[in-house]
ZAVODREN-512167 format. One record per residue (C-alpha): x, y, z; residue number from 0. Coordinates in Angstrom, 2 decimals. Layout:
REM ZAVODREN-512167
+---------+---------+---------+-----+
|       u |       v |       w | seq |
+---------+---------+---------+-----+
|       X |       Y |       Z | NUM |
...
+---------+---------+---------+-----+
This chain:
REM ZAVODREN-512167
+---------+---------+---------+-----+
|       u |       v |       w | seq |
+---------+---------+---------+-----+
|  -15.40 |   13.09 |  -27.28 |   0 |
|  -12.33 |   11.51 |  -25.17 |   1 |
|  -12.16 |   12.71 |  -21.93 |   2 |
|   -8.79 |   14.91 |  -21.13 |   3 |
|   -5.79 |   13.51 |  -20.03 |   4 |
|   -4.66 |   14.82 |  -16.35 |   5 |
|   -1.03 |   14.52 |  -15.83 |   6 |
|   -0.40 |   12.99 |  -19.08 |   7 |
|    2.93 |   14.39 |  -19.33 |   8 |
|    3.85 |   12.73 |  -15.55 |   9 |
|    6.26 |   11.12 |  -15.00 |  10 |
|    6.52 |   11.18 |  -11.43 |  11 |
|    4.56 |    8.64 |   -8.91 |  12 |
|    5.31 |    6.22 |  -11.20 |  13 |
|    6.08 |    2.99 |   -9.11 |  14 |
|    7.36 |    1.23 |  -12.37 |  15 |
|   10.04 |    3.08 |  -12.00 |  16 |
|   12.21 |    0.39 |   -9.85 |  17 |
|   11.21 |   -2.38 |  -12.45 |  18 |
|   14.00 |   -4.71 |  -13.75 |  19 |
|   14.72 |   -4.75 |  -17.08 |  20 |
|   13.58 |   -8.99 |  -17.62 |  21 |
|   10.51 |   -7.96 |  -15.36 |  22 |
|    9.63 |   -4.82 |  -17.56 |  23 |
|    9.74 |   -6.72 |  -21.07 |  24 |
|    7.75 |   -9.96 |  -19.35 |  25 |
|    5.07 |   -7.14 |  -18.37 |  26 |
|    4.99 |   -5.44 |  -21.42 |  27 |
|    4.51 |   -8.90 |  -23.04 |  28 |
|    1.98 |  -10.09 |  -20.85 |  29 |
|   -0.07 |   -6.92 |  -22.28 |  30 |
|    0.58 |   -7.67 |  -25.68 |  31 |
|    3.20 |   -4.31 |  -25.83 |  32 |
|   -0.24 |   -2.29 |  -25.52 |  33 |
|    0.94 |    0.49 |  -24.32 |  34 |
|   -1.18 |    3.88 |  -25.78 |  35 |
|    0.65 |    6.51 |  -27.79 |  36 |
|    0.04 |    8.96 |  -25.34 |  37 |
|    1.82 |    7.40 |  -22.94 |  38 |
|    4.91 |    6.26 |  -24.52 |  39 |
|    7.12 |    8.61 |  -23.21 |  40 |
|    6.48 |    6.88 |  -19.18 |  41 |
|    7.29 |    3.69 |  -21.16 |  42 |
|   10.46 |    4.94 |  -22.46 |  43 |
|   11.60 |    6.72 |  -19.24 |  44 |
|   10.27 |    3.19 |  -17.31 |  45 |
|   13.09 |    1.43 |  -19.90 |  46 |
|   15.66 |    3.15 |  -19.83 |  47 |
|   15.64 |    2.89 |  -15.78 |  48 |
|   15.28 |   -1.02 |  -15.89 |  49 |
|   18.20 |   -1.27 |  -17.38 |  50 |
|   20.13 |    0.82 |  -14.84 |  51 |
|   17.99 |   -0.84 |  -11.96 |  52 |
|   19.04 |   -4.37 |  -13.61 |  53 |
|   23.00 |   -3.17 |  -13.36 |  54 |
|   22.35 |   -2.35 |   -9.93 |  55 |
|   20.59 |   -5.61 |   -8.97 |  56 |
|   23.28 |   -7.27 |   -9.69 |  57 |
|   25.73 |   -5.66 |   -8.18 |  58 |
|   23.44 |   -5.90 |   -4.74 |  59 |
|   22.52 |   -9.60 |   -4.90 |  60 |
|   26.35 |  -10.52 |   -5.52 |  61 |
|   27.46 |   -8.28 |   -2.48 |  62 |
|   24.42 |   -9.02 |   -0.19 |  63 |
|   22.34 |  -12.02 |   -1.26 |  64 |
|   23.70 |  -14.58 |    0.93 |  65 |
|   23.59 |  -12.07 |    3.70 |  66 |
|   20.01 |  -11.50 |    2.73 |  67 |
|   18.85 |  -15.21 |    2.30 |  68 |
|   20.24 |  -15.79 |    5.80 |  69 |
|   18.26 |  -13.51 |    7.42 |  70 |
|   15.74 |  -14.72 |    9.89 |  71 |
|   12.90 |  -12.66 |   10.27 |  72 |
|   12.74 |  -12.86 |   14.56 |  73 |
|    9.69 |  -11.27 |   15.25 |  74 |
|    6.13 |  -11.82 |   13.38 |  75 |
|    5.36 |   -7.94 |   11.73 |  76 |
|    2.13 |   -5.97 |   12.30 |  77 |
|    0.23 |   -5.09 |    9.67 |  78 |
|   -1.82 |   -2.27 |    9.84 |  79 |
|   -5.00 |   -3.43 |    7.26 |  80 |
|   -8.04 |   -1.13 |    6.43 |  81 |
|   -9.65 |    0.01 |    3.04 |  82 |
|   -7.96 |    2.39 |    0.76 |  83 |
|   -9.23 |    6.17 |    2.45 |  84 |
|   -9.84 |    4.88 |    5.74 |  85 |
|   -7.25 |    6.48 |    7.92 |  86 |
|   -4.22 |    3.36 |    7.37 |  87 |
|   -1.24 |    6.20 |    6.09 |  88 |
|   -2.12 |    7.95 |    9.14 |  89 |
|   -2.06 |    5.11 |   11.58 |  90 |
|    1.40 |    3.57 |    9.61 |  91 |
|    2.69 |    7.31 |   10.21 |  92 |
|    1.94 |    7.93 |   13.98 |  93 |
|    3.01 |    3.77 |   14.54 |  94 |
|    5.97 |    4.27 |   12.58 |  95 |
|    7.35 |    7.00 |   15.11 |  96 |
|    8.15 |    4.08 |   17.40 |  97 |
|   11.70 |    4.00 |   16.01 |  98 |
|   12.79 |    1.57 |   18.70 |  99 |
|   10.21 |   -0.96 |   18.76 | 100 |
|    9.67 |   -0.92 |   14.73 | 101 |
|   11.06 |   -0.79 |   11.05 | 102 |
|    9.18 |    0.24 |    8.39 | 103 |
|    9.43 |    0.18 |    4.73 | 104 |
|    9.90 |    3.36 |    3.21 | 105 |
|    9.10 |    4.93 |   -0.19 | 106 |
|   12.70 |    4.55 |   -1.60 | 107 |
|   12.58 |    0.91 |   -0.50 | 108 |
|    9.05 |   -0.33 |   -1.97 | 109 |
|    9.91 |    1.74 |   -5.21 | 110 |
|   12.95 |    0.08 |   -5.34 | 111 |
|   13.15 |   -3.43 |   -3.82 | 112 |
|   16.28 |   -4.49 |   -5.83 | 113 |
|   18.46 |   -2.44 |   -5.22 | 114 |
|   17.73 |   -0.44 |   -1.61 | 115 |
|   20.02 |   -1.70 |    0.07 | 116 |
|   23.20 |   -0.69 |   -1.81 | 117 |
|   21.68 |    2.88 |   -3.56 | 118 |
|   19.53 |    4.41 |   -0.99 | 119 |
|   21.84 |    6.32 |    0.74 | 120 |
|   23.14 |    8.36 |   -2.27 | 121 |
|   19.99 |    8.35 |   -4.25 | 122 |
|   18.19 |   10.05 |   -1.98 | 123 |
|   19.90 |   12.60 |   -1.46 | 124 |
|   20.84 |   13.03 |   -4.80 | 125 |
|   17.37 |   13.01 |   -5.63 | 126 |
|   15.39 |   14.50 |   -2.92 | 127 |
|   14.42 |   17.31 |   -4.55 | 128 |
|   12.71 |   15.35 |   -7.74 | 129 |
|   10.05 |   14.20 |   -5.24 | 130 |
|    7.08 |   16.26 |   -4.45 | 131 |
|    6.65 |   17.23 |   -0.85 | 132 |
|    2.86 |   15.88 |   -0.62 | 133 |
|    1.12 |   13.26 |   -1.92 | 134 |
|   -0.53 |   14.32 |   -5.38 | 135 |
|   -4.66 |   13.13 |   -3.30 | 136 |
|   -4.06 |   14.80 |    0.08 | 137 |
|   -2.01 |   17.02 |    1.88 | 138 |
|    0.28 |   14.53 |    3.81 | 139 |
|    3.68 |   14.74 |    3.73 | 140 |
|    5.80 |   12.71 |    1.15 | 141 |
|    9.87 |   12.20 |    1.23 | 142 |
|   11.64 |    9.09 |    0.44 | 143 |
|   12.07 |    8.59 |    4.27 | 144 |
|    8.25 |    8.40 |    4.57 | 145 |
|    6.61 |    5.38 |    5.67 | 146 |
|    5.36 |    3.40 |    2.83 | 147 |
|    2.55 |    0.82 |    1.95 | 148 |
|    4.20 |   -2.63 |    0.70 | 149 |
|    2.64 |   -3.92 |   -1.72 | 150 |
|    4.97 |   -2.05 |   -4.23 | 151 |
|    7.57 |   -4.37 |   -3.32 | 152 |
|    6.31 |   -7.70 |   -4.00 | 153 |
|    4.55 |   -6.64 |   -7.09 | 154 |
|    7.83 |   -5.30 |   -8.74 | 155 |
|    8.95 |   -8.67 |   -7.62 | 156 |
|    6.90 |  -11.12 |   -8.67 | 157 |
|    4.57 |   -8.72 |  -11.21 | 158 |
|    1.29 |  -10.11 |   -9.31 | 159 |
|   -0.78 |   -7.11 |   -7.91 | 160 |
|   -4.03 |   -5.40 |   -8.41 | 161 |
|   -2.31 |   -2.27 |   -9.06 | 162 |
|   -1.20 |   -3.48 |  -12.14 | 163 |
|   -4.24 |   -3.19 |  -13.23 | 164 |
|   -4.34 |    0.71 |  -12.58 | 165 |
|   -1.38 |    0.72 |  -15.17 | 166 |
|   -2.99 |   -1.38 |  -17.51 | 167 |
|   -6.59 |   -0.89 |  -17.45 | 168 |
|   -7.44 |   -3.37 |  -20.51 | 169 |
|   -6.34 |   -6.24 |  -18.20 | 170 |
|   -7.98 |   -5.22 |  -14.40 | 171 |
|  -10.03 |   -8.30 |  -14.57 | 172 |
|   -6.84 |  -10.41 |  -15.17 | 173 |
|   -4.86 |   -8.57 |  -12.09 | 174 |
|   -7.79 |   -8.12 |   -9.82 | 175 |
|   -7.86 |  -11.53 |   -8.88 | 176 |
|   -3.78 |  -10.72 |   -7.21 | 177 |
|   -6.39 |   -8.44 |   -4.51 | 178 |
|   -6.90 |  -11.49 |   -2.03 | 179 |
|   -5.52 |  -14.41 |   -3.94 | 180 |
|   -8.35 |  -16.43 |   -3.93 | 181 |
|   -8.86 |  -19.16 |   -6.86 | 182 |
|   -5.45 |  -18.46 |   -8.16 | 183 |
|   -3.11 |  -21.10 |   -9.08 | 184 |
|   -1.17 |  -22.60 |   -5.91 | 185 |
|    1.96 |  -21.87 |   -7.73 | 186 |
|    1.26 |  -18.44 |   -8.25 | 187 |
|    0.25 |  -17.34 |   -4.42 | 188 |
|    3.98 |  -19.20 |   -3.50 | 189 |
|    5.52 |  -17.17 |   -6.04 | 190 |
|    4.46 |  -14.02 |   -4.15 | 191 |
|    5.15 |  -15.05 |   -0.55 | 192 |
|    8.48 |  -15.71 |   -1.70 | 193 |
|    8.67 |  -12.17 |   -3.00 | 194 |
|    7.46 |  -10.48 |   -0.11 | 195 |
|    9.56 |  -12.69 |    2.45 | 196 |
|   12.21 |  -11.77 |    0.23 | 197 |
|   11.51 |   -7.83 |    0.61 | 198 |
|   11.10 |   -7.98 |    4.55 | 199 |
|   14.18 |  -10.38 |    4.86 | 200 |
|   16.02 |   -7.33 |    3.22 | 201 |
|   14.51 |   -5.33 |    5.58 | 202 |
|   15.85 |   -7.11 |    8.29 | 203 |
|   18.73 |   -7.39 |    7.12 | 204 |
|   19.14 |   -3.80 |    7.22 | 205 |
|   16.99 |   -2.91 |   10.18 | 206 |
|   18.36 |   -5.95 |   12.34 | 207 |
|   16.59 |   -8.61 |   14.41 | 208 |
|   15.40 |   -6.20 |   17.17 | 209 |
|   13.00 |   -4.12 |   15.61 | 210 |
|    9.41 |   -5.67 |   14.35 | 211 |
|    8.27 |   -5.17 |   10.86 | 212 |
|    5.24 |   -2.70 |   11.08 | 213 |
|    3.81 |   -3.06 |    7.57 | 214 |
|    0.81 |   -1.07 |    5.57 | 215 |
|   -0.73 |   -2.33 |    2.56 | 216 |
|   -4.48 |   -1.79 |    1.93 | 217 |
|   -4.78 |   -5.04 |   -0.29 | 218 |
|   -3.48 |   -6.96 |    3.00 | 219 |
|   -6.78 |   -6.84 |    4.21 | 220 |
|   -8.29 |   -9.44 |    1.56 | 221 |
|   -5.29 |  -11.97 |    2.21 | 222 |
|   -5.10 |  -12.41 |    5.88 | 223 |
|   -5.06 |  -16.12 |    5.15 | 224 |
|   -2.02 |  -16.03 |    3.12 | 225 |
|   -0.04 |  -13.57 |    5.62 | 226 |
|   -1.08 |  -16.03 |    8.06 | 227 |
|    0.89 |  -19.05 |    6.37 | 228 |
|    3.67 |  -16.76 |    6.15 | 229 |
|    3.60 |  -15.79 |    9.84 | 230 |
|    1.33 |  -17.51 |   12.07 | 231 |
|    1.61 |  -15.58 |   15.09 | 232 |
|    1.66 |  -12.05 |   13.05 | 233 |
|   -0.39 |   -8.85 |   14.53 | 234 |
|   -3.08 |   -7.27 |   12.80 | 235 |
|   -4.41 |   -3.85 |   13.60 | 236 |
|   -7.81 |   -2.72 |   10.65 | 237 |
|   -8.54 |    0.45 |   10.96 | 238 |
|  -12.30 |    1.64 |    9.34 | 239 |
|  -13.89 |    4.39 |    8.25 | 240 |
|  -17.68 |    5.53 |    7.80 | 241 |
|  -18.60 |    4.09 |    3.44 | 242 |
|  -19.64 |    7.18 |    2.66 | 243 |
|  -16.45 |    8.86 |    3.30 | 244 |
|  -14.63 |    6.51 |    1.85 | 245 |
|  -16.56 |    6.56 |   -1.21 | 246 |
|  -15.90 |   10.38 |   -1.60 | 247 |
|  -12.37 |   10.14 |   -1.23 | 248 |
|  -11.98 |    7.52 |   -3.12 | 249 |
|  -13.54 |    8.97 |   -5.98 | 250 |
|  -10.68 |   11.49 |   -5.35 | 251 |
|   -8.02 |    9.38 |   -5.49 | 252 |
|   -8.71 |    8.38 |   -8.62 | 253 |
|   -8.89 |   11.58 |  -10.14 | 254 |
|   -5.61 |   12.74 |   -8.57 | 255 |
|   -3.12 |    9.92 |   -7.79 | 256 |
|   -4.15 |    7.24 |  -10.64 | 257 |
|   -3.35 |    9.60 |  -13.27 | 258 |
|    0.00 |    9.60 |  -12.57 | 259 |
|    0.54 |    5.81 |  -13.52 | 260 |
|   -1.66 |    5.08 |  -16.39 | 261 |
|   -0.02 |    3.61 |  -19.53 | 262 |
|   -3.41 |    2.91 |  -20.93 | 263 |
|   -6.20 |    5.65 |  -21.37 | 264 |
|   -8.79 |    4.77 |  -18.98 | 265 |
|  -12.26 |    4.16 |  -19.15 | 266 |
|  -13.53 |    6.87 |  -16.61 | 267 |
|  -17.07 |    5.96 |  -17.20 | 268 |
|  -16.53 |    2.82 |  -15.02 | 269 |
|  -15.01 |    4.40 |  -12.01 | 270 |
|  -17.79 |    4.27 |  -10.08 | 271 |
|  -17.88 |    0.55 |  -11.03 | 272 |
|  -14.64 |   -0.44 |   -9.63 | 273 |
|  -15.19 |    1.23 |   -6.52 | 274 |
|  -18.23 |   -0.48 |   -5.59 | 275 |
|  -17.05 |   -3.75 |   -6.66 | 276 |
|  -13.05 |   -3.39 |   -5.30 | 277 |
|  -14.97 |   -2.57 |   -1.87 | 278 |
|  -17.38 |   -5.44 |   -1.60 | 279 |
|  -14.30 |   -7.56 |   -2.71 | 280 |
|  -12.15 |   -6.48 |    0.00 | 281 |
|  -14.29 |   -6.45 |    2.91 | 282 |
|  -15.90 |   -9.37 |    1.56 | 283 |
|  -12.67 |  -11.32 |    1.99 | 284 |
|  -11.98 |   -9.37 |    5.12 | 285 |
|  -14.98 |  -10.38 |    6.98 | 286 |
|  -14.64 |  -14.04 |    5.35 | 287 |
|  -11.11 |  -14.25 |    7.55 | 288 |
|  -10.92 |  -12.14 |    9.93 | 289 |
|  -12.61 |  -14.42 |   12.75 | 290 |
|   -9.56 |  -17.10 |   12.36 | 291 |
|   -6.70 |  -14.37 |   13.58 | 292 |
|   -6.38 |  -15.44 |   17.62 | 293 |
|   -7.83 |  -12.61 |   19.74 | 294 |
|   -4.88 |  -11.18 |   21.17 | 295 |
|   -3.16 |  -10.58 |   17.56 | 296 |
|   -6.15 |   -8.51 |   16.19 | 297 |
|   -7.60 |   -5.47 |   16.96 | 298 |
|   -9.95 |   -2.52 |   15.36 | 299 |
|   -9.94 |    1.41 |   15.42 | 300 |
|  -12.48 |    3.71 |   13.92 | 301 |
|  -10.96 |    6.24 |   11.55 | 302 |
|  -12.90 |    8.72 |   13.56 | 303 |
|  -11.54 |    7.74 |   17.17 | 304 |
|   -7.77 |    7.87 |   15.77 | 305 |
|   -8.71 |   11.66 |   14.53 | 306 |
|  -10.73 |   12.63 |   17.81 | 307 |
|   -7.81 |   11.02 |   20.19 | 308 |
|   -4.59 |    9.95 |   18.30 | 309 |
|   -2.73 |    8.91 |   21.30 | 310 |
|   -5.50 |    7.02 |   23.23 | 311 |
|   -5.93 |    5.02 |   19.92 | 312 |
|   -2.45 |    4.09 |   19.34 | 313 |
|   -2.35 |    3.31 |   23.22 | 314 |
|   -5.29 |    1.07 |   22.68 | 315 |
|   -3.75 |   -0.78 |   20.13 | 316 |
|   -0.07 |   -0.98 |   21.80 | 317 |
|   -2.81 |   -2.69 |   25.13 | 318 |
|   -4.82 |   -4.80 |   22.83 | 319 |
|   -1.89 |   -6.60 |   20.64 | 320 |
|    0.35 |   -6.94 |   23.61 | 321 |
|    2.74 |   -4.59 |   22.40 | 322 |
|    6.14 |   -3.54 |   24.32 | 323 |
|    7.57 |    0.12 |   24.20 | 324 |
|    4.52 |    1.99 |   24.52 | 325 |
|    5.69 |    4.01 |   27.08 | 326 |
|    8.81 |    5.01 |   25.38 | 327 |
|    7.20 |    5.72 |   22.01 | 328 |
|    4.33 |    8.12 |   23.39 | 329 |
|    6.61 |   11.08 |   23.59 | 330 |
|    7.74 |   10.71 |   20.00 | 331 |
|    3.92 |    9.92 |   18.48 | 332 |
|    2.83 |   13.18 |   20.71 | 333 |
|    5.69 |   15.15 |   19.20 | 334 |
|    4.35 |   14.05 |   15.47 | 335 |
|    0.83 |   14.53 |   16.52 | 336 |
|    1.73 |   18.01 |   17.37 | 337 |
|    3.55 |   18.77 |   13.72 | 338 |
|    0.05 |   17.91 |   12.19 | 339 |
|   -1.82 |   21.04 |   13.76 | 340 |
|   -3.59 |   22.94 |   11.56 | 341 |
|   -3.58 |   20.05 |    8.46 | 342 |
|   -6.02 |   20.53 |    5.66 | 343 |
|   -8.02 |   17.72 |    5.17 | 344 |
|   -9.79 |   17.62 |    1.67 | 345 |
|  -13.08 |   18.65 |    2.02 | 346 |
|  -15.90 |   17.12 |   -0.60 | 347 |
|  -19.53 |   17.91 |   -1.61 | 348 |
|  -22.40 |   15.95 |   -0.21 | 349 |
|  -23.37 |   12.56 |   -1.73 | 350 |
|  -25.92 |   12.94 |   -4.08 | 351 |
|  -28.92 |   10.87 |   -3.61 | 352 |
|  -27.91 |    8.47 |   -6.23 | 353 |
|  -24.45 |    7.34 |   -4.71 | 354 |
|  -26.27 |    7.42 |   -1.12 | 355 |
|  -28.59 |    5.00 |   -2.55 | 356 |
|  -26.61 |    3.03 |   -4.50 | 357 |
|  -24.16 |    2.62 |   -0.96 | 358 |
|  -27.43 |    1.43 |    0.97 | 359 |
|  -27.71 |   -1.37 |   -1.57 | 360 |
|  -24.58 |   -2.58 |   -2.15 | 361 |
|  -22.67 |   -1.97 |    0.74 | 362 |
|  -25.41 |   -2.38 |    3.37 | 363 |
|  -23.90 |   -5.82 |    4.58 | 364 |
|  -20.49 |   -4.22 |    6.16 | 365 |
|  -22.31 |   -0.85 |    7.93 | 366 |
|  -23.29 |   -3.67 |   10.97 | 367 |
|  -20.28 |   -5.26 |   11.46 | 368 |
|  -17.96 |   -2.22 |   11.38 | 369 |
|  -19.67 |   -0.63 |   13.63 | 370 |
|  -22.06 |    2.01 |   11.49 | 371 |
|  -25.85 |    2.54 |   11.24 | 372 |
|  -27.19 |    2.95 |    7.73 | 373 |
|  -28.46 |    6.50 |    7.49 | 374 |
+---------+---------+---------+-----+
């Protein structure tokens, strides 16, 4: 009996929505046009936008892509690293209210890296309203305006993401390998930096040369190596949180936000599966780099310090990374800290015995070095 479909009629959350319409038929062939009959109706809605989003590209590149090419990126971003469920929308969010010191993508922009910088302003008002105001696995606030991980960008770009693989679950072994880059093709990894420099040059552009790029993408963490040949003197703040607690909320996640971008029916039975292996991947690769980044461009917070003490955390990491306009963005993080009082977090069930276990012997090789004692 096939499990039932969550969401299936969704068509929101959807971050193939900003696809071009060249990009969108190169995807669907590099699935074989395998999308499932249940979902055709995303694929359909995902068309008809590429070809709108392909009208507006190029109207944008011929009014701003010599502007944009020109662009010199002044200051090397930060990027805020850290396991999905480990605290790294918070820390972007309290970071982010530093309006003076830093630009940040937003979820307008990663949704839509073509064409941002010439539809923003009138989509989003126009369209405010079509956009739920929390995220569909917690309760944190959602708006175009919000602060927004990355990696959306450069994968409508250049189609080379893990996430993909969400979409497409038939092929997760093909785009899994797009997590930290390693053993794929020289070619390809160049392909992607050019996407991404691409993105935050348009950033710039729009933000100007004062402000640093502040930049959250969980999959970052496996490819400090390759941000590092982009910028050599960038700033990296990871942020960590106890396994088991990520483990529970990741097993969340996947029941609430994933269901909203499927264009395959999953194979739920192997959740469990790609948890265990997506987190010895990334902190596998994590650990495997993170001793070449100079000590004054890295730092760590624990998950539970930035809940406990918000503003000593963020202090710590302004201190540690050598970062100006601390003093002038306290009073803005406090007033942000103090819109949060009385959150609901999501609250889970014990670990059964079996996951506890199974965490002990496959994850036991991280608990040291972030910090944790196996219980």
């Amino acid at each position: 009996m096939k499990e039932p479909l969550k969401h299936r009629w969704s068509i929101s959350h959807n971050y193939l929505t900003g696809i071009t319409a060249g990009d969108w038929w190169r995807l669907l062939q590099d699935n074989n046009f395998a999308v499932d009959p249940v979902y055709w109706h995303r694929a359909a809605v995902v068309s008809l936008l590429s070809v709108a989003n392909s009208i507006y590209r190029w109207r944008e590149d011929r009014e701003h892509g010599d502007e944009v090419v020109a662009t010199v990126i002044a200051k090397a971003p930060v990027f805020i690293l850290g396991h999905w469920r480990s605290g790294t929308t918070h820390l972007h969010n309290l970071m982010a209210q530093d309006d003076e010191g830093f630009a940040y993508p937003n979820t307008y922009q990663v949704v839509n890296p073509h064409i941002f910088l010439t539809t923003e302003e009138v989509r989003t008002r126009r369209f405010a309203k079509l956009l739920p105001d929390k995220r569909p696995m917690d309760n944190m606030a959602l708006s175009f305006e919000s602060p927004q991980e990355d990696e959306f960008a450069p994968l409508l770009i250049t189609l080379k993401s893990s996430y993909l693989g969400v979409s497409f679950p038939r092929s997760e072994d093909h785009y899994s390998r797009y997590l930290s880059f390693e053993g794929v093709p020289r070619d390809e990894v160049e392909e992607w930096k050019r996407g991404l420099e691409w993105f935050l040059k348009k950033l710039s552009f729009k933000y100007g040369p004062g402000r640093r790029l502040l930049l959250k993408s969980p999959p970052h963490t496996a490819r400090i190596g390759v941000l590092r040949e982009m910028f050599p003197d960038a700033k990296f703040v990871h942020i960590h949180r106890r396994p088991e607690e990520v483990l529970q909320s990741f097993r969340h996640y996947y029941d609430t936000a994933m269901w909203h971008t499927y264009l395959q029916r999953p194979d739920r039975s192997r959740i469990d599966d790609e948890i265990f292996q997506r987190y010895r991947d990334l902190m596998g690769a994590f650990f495997a780099r993170r001793g070449e980044i100079p000590a004054g461009n890295f730092c760590e917070v624990a998950y539970a310090d930035l809940e406990r003490d918000p503003m000593g955390a963020v202090a710590g990491i302004y201190d540690a990374l050598s970062l100006d306009g601390a003093e002038q963005a306290m009073p803005k993080i406090k007033a942000y800290v103090d819109t949060l009082d009385g959150y609901e977090k999501n609250r889970f069930k014990p670990l059964d015995e079996a996951s506890r276990q199974r965490i002990r012997e496959e994850w036991r090789e991280f608990y040291e070095p972030l910090g944790y004692r196996v219980e």
